[in-house]
N, CA, C and O atoms as a GROMACS GRO file, in nm:
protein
  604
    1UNK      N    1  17.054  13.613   1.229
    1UNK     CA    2  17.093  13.473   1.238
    1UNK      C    3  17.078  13.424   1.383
    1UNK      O    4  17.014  13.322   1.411
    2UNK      N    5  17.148  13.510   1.481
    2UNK     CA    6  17.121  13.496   1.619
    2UNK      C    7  16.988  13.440   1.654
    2UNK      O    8  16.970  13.344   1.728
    3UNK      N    9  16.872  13.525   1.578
    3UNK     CA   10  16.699  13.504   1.599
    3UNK      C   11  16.676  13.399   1.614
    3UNK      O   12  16.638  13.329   1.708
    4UNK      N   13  16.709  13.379   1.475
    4UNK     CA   14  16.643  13.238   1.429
    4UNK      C   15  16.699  13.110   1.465
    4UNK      O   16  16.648  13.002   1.436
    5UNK      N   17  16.861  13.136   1.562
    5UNK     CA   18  16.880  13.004   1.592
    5UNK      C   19  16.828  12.998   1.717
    5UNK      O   20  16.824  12.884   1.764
    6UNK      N   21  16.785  13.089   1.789
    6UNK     CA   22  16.684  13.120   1.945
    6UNK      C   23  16.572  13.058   1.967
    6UNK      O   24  16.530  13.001   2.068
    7UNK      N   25  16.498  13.086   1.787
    7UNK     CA   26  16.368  13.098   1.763
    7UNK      C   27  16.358  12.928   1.757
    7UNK      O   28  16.293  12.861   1.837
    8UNK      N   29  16.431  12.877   1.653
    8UNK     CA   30  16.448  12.715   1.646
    8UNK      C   31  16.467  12.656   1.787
    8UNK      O   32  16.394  12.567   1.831
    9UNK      N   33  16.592  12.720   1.870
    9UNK     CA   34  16.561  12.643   1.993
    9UNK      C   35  16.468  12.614   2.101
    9UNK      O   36  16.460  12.509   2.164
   10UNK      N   37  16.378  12.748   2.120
   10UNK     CA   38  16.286  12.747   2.187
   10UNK      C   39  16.157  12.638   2.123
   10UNK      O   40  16.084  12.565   2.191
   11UNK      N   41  16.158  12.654   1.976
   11UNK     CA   42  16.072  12.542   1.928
   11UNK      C   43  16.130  12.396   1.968
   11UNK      O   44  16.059  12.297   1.988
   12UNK      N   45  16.228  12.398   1.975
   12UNK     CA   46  16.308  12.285   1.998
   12UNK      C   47  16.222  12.210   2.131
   12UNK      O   48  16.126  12.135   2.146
   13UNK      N   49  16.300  12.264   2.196
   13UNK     CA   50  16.262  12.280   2.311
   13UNK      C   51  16.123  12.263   2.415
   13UNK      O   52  16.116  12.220   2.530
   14UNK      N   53  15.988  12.328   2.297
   14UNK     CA   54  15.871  12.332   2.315
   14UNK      C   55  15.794  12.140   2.299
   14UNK      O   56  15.723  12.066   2.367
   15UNK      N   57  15.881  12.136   2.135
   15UNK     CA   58  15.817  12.047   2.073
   15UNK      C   59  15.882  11.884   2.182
   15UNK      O   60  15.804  11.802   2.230
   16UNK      N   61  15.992  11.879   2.191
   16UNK     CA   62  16.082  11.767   2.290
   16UNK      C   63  15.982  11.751   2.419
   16UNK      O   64  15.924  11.650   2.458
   17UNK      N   65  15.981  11.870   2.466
   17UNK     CA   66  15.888  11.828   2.643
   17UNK      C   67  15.789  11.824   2.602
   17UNK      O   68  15.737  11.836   2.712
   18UNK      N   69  15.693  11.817   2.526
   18UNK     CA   70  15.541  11.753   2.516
   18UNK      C   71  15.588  11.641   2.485
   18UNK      O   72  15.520  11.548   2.528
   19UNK      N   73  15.687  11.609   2.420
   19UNK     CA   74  15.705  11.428   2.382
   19UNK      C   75  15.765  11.408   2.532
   19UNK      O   76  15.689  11.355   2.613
   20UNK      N   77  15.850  11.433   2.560
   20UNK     CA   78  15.863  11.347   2.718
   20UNK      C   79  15.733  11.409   2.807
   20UNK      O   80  15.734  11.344   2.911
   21UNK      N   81  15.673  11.463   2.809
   21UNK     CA   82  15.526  11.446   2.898
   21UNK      C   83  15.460  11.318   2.904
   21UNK      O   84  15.414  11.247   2.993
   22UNK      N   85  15.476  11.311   2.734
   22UNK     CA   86  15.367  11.194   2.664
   22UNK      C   87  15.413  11.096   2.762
   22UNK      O   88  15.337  11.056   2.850
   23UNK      N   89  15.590  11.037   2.744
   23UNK     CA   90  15.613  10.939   2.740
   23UNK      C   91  15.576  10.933   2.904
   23UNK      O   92  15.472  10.873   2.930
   24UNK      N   93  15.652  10.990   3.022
   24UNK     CA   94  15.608  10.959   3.126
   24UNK      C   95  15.507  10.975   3.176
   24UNK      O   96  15.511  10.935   3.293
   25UNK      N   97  15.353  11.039   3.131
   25UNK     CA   98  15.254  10.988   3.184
   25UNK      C   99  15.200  10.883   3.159
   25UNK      O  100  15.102  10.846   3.222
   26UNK      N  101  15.265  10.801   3.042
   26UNK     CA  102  15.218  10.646   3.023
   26UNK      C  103  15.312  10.543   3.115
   26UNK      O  104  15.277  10.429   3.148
   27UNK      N  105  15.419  10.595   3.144
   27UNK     CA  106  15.439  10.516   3.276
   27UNK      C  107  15.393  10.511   3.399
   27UNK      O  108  15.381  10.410   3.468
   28UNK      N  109  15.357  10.658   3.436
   28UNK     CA  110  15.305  10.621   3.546
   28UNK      C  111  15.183  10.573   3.558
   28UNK      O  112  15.140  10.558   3.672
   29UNK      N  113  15.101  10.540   3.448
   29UNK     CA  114  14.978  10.447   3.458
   29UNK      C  115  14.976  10.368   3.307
   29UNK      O  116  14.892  10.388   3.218
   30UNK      N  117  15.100  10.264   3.300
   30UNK     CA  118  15.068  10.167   3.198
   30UNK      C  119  14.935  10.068   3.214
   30UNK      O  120  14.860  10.055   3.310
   31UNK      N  121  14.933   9.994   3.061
   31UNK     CA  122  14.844   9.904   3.053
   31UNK      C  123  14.848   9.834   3.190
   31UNK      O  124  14.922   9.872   3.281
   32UNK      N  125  14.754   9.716   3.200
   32UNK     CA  126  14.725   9.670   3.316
   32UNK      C  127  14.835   9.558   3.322
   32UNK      O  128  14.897   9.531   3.424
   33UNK      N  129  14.857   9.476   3.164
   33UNK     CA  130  14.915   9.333   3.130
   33UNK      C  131  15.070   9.379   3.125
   33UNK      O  132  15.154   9.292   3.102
   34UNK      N  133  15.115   9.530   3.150
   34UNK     CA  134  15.265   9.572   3.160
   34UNK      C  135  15.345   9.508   3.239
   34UNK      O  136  15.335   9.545   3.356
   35UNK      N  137  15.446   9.399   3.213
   35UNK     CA  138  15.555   9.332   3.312
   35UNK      C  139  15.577   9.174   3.264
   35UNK      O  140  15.600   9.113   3.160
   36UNK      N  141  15.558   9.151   3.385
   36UNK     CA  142  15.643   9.002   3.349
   36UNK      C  143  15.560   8.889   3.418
   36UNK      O  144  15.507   8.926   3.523
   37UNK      N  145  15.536   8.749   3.380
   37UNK     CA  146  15.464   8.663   3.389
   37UNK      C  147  15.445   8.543   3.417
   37UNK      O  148  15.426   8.479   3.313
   38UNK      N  149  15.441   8.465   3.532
   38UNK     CA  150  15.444   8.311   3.510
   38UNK      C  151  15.322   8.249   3.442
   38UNK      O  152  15.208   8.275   3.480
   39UNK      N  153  15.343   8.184   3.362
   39UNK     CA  154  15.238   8.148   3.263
   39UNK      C  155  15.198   8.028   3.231
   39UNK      O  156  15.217   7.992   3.115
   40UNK      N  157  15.119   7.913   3.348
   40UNK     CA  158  15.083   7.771   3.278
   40UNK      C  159  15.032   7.761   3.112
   40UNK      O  160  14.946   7.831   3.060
   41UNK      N  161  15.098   7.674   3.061
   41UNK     CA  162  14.973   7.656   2.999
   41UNK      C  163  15.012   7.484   2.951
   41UNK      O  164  15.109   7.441   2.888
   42UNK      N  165  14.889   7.412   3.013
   42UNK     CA  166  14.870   7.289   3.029
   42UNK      C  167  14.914   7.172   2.897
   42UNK      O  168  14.985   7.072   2.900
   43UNK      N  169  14.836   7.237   2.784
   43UNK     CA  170  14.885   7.184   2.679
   43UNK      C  171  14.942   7.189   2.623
   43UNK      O  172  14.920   7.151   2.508
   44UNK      N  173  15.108   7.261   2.679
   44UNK     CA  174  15.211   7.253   2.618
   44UNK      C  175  15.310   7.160   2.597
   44UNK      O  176  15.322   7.080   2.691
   45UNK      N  177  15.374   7.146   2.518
   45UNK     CA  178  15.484   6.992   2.579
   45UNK      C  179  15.574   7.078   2.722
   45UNK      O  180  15.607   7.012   2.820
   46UNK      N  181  15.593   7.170   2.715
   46UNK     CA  182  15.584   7.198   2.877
   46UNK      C  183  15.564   7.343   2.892
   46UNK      O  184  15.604   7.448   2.842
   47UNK      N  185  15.464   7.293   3.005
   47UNK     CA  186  15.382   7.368   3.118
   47UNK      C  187  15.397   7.484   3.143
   47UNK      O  188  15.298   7.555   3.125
   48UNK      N  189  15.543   7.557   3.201
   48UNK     CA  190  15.528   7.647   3.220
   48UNK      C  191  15.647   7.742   3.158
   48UNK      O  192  15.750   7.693   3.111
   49UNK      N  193  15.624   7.870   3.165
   49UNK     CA  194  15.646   8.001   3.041
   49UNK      C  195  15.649   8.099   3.120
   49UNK      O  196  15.582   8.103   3.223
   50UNK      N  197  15.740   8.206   3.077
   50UNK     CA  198  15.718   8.358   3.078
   50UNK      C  199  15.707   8.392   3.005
   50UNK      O  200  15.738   8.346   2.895
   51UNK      N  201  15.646   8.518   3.039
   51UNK     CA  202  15.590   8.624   2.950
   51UNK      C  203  15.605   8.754   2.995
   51UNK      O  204  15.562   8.788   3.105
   52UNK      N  205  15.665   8.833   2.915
   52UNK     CA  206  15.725   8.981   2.933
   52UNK      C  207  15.600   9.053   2.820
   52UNK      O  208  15.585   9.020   2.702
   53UNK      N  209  15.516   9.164   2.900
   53UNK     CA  210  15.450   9.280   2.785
   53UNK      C  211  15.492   9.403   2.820
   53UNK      O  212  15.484   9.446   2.935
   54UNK      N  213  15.546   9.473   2.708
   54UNK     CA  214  15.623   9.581   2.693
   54UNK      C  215  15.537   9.718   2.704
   54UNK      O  216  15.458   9.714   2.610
   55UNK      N  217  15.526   9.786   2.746
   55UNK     CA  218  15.442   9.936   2.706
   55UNK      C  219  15.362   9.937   2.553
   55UNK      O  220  15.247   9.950   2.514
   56UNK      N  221  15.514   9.911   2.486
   56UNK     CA  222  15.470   9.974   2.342
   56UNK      C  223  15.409   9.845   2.264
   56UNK      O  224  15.440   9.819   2.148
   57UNK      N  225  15.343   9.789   2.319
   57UNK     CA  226  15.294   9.709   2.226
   57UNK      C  227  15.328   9.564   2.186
   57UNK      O  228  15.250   9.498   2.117
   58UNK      N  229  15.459   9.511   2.237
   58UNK     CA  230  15.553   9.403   2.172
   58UNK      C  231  15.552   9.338   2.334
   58UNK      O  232  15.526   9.394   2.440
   59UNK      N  233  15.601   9.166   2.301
   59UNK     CA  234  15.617   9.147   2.398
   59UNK      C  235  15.698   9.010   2.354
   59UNK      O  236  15.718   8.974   2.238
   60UNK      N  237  15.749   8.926   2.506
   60UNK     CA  238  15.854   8.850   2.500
   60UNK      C  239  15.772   8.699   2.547
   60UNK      O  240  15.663   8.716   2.601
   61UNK      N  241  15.816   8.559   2.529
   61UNK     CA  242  15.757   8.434   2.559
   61UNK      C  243  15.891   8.343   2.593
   61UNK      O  244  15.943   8.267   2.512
   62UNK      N  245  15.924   8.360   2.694
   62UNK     CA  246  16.023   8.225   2.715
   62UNK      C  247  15.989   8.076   2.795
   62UNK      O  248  15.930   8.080   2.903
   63UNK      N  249  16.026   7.950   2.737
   63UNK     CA  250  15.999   7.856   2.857
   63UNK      C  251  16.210   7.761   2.818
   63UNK      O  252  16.299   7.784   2.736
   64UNK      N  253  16.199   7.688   2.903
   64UNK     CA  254  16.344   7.596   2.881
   64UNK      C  255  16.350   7.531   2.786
   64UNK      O  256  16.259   7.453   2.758
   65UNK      N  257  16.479   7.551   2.696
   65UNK     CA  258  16.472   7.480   2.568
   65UNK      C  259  16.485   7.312   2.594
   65UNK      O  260  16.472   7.234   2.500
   66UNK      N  261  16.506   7.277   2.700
   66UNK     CA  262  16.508   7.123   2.719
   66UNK      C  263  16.367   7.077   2.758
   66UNK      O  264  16.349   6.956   2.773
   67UNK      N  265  16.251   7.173   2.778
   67UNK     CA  266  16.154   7.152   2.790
   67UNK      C  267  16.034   7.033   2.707
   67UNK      O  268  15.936   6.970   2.746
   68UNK      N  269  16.116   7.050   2.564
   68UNK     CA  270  16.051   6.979   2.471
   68UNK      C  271  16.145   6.887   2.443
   68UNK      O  272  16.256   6.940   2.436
   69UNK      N  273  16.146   6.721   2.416
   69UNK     CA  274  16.244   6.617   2.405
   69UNK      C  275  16.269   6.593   2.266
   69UNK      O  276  16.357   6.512   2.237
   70UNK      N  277  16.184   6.669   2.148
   70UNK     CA  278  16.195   6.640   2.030
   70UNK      C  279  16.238   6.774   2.002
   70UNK      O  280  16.353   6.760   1.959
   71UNK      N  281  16.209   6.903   2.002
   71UNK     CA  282  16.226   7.027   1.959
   71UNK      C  283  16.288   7.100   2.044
   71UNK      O  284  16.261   7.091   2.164
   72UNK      N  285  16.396   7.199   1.990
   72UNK     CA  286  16.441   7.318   2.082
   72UNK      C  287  16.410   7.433   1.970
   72UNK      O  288  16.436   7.456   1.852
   73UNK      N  289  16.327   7.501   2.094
   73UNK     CA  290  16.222   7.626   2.070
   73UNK      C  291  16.309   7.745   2.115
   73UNK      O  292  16.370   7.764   2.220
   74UNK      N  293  16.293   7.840   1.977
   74UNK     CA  294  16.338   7.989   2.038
   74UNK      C  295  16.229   8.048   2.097
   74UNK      O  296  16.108   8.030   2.098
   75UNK      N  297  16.344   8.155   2.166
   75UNK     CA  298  16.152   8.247   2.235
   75UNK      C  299  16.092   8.320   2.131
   75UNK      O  300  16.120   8.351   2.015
   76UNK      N  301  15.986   8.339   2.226
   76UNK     CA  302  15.853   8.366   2.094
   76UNK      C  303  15.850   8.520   2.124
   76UNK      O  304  15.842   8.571   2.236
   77UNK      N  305  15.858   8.586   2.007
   77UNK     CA  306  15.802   8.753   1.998
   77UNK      C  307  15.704   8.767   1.961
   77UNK      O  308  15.644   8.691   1.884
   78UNK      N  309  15.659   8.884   2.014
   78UNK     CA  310  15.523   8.930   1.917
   78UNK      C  311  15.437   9.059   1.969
   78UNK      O  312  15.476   9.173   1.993
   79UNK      N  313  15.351   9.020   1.975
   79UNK     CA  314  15.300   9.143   1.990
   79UNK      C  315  15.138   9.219   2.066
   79UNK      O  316  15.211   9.294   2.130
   80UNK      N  317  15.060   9.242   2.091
   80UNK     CA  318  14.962   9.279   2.171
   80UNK      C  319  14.895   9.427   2.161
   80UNK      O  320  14.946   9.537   2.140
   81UNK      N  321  14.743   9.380   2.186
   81UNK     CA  322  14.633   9.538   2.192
   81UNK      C  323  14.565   9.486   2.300
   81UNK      O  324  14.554   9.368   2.336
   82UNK      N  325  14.515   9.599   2.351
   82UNK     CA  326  14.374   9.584   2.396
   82UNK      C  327  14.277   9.555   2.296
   82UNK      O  328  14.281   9.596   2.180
   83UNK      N  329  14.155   9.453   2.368
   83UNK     CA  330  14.043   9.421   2.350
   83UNK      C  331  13.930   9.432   2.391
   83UNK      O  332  13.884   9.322   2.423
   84UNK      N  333  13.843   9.538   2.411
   84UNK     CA  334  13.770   9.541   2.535
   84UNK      C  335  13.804   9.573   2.635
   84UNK      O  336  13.869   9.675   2.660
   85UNK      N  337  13.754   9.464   2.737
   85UNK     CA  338  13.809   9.465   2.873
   85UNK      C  339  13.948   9.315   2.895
   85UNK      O  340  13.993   9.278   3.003
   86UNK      N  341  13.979   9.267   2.773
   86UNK     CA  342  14.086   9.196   2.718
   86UNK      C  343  14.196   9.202   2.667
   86UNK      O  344  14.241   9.316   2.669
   87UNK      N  345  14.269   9.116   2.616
   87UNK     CA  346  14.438   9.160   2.562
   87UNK      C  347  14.430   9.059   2.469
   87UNK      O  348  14.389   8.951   2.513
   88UNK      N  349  14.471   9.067   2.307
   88UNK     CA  350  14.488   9.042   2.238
   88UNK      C  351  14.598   9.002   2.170
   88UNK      O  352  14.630   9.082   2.082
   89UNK      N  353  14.684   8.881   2.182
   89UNK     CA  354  14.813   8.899   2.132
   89UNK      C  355  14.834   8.768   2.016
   89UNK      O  356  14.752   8.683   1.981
   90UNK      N  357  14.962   8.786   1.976
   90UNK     CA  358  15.054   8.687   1.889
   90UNK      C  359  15.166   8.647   1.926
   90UNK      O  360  15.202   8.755   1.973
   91UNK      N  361  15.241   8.588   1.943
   91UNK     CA  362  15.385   8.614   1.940
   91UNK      C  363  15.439   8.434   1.866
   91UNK      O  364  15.399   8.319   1.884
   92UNK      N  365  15.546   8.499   1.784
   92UNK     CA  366  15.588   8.351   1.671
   92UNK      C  367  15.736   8.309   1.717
   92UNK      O  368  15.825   8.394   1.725
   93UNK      N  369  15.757   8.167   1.747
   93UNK     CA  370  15.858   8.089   1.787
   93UNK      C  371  15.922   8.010   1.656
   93UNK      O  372  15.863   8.004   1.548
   94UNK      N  373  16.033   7.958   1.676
   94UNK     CA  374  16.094   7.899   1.540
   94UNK      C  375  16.157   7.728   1.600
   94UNK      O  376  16.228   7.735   1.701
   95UNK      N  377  16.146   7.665   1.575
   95UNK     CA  378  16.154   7.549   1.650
   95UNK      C  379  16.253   7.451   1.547
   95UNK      O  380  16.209   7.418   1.437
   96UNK      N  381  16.372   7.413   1.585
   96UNK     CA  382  16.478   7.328   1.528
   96UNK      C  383  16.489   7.170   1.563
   96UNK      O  384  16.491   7.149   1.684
   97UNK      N  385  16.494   7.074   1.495
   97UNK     CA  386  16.500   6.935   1.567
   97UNK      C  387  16.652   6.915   1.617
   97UNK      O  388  16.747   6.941   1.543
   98UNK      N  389  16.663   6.877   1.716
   98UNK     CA  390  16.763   6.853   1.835
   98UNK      C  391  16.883   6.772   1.758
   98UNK      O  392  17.003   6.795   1.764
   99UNK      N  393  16.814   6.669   1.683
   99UNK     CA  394  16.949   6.548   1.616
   99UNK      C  395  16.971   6.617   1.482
   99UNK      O  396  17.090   6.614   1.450
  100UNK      N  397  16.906   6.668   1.409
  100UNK     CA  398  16.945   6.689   1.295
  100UNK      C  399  16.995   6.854   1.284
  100UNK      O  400  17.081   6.885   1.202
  101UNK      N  401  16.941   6.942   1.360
  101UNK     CA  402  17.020   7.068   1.362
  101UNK      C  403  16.946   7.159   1.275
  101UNK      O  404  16.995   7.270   1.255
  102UNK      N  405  16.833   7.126   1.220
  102UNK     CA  406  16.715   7.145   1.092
  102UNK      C  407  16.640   7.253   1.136
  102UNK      O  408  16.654   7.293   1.251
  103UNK      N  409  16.569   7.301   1.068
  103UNK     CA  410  16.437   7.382   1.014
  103UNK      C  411  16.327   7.274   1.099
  103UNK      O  412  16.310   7.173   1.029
  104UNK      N  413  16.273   7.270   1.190
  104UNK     CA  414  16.111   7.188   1.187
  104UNK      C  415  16.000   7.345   1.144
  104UNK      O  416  15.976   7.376   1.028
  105UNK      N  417  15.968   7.394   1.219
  105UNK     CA  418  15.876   7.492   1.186
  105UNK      C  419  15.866   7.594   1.256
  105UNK      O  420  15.947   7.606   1.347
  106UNK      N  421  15.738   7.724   1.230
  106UNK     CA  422  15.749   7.830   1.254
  106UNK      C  423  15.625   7.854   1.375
  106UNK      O  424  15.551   7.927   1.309
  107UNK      N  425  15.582   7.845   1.459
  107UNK     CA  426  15.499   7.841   1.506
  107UNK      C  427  15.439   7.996   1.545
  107UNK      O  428  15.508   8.094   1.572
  108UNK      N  429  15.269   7.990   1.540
  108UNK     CA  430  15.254   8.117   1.551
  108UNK      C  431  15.116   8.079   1.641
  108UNK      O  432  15.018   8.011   1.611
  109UNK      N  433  15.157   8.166   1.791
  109UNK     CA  434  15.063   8.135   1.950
  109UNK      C  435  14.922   8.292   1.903
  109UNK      O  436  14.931   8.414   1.888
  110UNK      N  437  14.855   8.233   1.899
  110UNK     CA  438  14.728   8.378   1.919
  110UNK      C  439  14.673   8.355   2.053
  110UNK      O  440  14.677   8.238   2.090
  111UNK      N  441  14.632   8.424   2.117
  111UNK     CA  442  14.591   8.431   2.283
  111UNK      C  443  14.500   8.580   2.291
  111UNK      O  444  14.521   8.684   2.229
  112UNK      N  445  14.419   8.557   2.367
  112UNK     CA  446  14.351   8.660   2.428
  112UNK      C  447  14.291   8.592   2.572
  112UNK      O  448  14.248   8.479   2.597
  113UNK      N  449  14.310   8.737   2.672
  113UNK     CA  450  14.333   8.672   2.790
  113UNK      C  451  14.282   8.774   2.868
  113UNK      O  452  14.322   8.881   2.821
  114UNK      N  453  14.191   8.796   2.998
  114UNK     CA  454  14.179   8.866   3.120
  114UNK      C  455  14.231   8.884   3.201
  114UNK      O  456  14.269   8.791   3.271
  115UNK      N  457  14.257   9.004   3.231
  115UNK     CA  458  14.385   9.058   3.359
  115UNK      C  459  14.262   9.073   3.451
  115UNK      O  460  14.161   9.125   3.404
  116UNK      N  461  14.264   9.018   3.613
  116UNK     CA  462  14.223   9.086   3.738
  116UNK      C  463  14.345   9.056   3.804
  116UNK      O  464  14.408   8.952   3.825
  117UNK      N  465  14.370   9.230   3.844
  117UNK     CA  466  14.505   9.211   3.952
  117UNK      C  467  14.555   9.145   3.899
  117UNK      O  468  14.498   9.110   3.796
  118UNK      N  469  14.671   9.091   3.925
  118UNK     CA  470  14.784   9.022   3.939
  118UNK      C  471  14.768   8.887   3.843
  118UNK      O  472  14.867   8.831   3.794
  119UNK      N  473  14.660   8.852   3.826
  119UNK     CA  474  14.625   8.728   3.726
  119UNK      C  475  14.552   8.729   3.629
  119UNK      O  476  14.451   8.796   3.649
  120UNK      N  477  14.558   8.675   3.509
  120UNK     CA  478  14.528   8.662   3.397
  120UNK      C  479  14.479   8.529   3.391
  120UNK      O  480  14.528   8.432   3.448
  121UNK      N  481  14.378   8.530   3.317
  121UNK     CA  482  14.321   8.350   3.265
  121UNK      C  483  14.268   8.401   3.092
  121UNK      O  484  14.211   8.505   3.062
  122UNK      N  485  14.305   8.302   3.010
  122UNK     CA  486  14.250   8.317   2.846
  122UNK      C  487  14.269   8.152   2.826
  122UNK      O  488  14.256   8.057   2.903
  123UNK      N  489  14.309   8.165   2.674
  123UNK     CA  490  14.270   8.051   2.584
  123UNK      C  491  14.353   8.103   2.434
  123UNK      O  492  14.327   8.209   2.377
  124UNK      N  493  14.425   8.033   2.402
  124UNK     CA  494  14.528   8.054   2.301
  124UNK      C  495  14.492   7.935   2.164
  124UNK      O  496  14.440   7.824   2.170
  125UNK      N  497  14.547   8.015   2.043
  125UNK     CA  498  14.543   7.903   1.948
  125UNK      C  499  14.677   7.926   1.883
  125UNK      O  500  14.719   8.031   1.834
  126UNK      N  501  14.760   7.769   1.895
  126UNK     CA  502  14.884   7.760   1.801
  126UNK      C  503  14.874   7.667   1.646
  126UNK      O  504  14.849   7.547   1.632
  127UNK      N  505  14.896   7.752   1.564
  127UNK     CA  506  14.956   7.698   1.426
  127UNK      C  507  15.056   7.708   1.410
  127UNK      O  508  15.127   7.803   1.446
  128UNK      N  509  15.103   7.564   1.320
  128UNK     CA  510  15.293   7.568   1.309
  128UNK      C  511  15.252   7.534   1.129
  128UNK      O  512  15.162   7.473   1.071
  129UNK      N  513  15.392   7.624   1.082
  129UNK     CA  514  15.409   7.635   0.950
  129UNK      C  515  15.507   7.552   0.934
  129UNK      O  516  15.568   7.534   1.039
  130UNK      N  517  15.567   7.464   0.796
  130UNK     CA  518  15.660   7.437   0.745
  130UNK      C  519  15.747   7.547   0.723
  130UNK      O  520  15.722   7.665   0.750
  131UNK      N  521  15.897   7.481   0.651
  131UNK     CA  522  15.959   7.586   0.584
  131UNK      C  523  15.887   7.651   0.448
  131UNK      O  524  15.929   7.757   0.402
  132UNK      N  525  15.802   7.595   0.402
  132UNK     CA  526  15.751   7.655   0.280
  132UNK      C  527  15.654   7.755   0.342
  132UNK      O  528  15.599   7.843   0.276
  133UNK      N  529  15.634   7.737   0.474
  133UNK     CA  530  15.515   7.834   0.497
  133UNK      C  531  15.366   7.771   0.494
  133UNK      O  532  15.271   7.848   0.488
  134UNK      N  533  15.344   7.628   0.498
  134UNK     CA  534  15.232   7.550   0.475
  134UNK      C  535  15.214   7.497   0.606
  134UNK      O  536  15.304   7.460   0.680
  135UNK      N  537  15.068   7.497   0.633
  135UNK     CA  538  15.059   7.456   0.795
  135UNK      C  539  15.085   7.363   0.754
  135UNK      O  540  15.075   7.310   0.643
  136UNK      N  541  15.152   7.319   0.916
  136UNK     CA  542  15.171   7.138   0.906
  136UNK      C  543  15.115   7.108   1.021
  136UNK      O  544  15.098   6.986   1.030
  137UNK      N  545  15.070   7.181   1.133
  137UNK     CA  546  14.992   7.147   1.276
  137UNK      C  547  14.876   7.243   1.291
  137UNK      O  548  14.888   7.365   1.302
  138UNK      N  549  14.770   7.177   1.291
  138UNK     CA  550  14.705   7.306   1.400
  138UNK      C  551  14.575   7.350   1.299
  138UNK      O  552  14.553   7.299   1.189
  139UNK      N  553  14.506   7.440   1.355
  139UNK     CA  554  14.521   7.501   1.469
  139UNK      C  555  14.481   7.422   1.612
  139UNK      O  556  14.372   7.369   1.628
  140UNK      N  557  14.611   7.424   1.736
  140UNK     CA  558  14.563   7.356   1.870
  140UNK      C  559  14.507   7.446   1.974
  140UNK      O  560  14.513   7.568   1.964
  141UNK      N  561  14.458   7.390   2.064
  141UNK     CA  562  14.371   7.499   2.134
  141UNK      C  563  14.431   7.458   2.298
  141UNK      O  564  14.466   7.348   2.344
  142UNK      N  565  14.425   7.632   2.378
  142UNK     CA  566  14.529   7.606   2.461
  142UNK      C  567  14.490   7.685   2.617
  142UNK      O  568  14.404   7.603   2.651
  143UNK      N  569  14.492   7.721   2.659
  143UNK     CA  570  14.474   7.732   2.783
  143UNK      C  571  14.560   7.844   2.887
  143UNK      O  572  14.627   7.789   2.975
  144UNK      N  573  14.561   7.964   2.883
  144UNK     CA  574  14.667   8.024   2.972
  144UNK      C  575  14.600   8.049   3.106
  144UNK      O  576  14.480   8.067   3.126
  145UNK      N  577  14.725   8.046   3.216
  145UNK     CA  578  14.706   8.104   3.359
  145UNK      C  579  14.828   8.175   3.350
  145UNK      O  580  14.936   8.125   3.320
  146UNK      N  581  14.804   8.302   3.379
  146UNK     CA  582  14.958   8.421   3.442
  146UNK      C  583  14.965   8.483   3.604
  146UNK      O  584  14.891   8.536   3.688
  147UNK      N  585  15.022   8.466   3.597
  147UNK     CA  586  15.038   8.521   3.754
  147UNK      C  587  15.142   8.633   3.752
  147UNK      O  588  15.258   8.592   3.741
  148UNK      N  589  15.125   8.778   3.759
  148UNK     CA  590  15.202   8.893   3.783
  148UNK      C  591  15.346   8.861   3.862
  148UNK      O  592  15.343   8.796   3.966
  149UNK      N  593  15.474   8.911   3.807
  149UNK     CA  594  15.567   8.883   3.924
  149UNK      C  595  15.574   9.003   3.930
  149UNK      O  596  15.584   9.095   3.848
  150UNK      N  597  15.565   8.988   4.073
  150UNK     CA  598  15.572   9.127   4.180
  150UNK      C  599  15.688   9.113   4.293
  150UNK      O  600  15.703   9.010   4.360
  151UNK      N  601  15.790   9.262   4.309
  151UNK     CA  602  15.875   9.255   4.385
  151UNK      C  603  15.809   9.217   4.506
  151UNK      O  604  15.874   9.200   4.609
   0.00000   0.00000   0.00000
């Protein structure tokens, strides 16, 4: 009995540190688009945004909910690959009208975009769904600039 609970731990043991190998050699050389973002983008009802991309794939979209005078927008999640020598993403916002406290729609941002250094430039397309799930906007065509925030 002794053996085999030895034998299990050493497997234990074996199998755990190749998974933390994994994980910290992808930190010390993540994707390029890994961090956080100031993000124009011109044709928004407003301008400017962050943007958080996560290691694993997912990432974050915030701008000020007073930003828009008709809609208050949650932040947008979603998600991202590589493309090439590009980045490929989604991320979907849910947007409420201000006087009535309502459902307006679901909006869903597609973007693909070029990292050099510290900056990014692409071109995004947003469609917004009803509550039934039926476009009601779009698709609009959009414009990103990011700029890396760096300590």
């Amino acid at each position: 009995m002794q053996r085999s609970l030895t034998a299990l731990s050493v497997l234990a043991l074996i199998l755990g540190s190749a998974g933390c190998d994994r994980i910290s050699s992808n930190k010390d050389n993540p994707p390029a688009v890994v961090g956080a973002w100031f993000v124009k983008i011109p044709e928004a009802p407003f301008q400017h945004h962050m943007f958080v991309f996560n290691s694993d794939g997912t990432m974050q979209q915030a701008n000020p909910d007073a930003g828009d005078p008709n809609t208050s927008d949650s932040n947008g999640m979603g998600a991202w690959v590589p493309d090439g020598d590009k980045i490929k993403g989604k991320f979907v916002e849910i947007t409420a009208d201000r006087t009535t406290h309502k459902f307006v729609n679901r909006g869903e941002i597609s973007f693909l975009v070029k990292i050099t250094g510290n900056v990014f430039e692409g071109t995004a397309s947003a469609t917004f769904y009803d509550a039934e799930g039926q476009r009601s906007r779009g698709p609009l065509a959009a414009t990103l600039e990011g700029h890396r925030v760096v300590p």
